[in-house]
Residue frames as qw, qx, qy, qz and C-alpha x, y, z in Angstrom:
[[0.000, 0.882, 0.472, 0.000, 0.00, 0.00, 0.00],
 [0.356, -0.720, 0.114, 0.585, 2.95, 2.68, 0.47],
 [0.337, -0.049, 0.498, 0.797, 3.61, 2.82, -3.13],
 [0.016, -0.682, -0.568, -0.460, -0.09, 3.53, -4.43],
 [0.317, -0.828, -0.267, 0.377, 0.11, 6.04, -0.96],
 [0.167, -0.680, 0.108, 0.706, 3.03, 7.95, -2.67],
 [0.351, 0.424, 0.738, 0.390, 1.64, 7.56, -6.10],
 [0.270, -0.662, -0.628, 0.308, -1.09, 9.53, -4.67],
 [0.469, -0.713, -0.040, 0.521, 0.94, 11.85, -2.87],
 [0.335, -0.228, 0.472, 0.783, 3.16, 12.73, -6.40],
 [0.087, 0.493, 0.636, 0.587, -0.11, 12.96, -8.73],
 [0.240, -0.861, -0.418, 0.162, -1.06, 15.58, -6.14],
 [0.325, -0.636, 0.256, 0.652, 2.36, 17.55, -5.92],
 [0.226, -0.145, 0.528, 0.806, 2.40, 17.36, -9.95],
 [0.011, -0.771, -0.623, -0.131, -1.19, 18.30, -10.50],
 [0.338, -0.811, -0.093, 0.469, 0.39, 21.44, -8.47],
 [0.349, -0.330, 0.598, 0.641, 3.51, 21.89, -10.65],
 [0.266, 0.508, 0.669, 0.473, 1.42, 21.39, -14.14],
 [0.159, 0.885, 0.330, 0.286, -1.02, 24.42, -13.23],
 [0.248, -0.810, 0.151, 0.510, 1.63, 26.79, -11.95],
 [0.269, -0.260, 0.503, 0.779, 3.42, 26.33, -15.13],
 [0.180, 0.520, 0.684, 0.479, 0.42, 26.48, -17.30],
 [0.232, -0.896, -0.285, 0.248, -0.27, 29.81, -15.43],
 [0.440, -0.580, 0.394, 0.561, 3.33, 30.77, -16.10],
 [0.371, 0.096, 0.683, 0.621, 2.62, 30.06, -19.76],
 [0.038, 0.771, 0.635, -0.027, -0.23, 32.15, -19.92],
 [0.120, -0.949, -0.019, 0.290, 1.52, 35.13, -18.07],
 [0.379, -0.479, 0.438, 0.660, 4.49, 34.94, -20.73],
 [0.643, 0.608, 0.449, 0.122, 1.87, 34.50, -24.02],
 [0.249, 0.932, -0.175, -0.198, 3.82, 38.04, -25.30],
 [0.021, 0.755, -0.618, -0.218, 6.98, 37.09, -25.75],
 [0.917, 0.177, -0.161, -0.319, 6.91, 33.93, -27.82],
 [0.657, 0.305, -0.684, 0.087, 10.06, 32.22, -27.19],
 [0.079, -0.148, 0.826, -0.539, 9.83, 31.95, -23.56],
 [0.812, 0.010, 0.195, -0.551, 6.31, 30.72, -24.19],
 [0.711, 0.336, -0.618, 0.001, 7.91, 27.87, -26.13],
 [0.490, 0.191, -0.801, 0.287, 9.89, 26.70, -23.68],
 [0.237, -0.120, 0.394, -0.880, 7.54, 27.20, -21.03],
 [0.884, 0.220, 0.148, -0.384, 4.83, 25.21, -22.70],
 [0.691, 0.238, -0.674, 0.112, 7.61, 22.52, -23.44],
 [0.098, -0.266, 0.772, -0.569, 7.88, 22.40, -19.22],
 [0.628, -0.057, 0.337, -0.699, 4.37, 21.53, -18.71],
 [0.768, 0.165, -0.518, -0.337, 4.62, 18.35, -20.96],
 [0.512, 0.172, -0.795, 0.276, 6.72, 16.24, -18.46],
 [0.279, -0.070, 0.655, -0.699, 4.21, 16.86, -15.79],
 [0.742, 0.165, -0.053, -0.648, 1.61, 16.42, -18.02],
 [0.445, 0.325, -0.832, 0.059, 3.23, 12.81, -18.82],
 [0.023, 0.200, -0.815, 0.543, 3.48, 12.10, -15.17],
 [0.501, 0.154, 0.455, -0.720, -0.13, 12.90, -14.34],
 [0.721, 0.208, -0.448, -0.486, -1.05, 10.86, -17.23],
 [0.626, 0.211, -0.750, 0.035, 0.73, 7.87, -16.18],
 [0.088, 0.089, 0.720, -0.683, -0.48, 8.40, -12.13],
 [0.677, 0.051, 0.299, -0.670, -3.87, 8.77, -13.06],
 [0.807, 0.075, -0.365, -0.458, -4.52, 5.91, -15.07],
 [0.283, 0.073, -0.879, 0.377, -2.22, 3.90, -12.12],
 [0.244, -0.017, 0.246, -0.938, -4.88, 5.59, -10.07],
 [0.560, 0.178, -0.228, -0.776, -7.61, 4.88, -12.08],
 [0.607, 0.157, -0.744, -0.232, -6.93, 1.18, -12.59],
 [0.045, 0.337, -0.716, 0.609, -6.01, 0.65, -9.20],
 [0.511, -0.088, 0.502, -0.692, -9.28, 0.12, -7.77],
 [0.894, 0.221, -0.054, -0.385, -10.57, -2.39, -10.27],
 [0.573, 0.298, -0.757, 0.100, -7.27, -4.62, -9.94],
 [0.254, -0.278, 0.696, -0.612, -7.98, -4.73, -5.69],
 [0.752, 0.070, 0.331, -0.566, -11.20, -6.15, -6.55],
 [0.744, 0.389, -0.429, -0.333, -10.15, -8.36, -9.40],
 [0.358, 0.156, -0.850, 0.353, -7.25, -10.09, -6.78],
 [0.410, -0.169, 0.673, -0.592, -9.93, -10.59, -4.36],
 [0.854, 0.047, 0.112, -0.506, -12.26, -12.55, -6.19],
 [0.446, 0.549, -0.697, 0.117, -9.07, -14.74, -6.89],
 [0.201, 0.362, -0.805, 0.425, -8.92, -15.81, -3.98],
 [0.742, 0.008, 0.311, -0.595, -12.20, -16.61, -3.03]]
């Protein structure tokens, strides 16, 4: 349980991190190359949170799948 706890814990802290930089890309829209590279930061959170939620996501329908195993 301590990994899916800091799973969790990281799709929370980069949920954080994603909209500060998509905020940060917003407040730089004038000047176009720091928007570039700014909206190139936000992909590798965006990644992350992809790949935590759908751990997330799955998560609850594998708990149930190993219990009926074992019945």
């Amino acid at each position: 349980m301590r990994a899916s706890r800091l799973i969790r814990k990281s799709h929370r802290w980069l949920s954080i991190a994603f909209t500060l930089l998509v905020g940060a890309n917003i407040a730089v829209q004038g000047n176009e190359q720091v928007a570039l590279w700014v909206g190139g930061a936000t992909l590798l959170p965006l990644l992350l949170l992809l790949v935590s939620g759908l751990y997330l996501f799955v998560l609850p329908y594998r708990k149930r799948r190993v219990g009926e195993e074992g019945r």
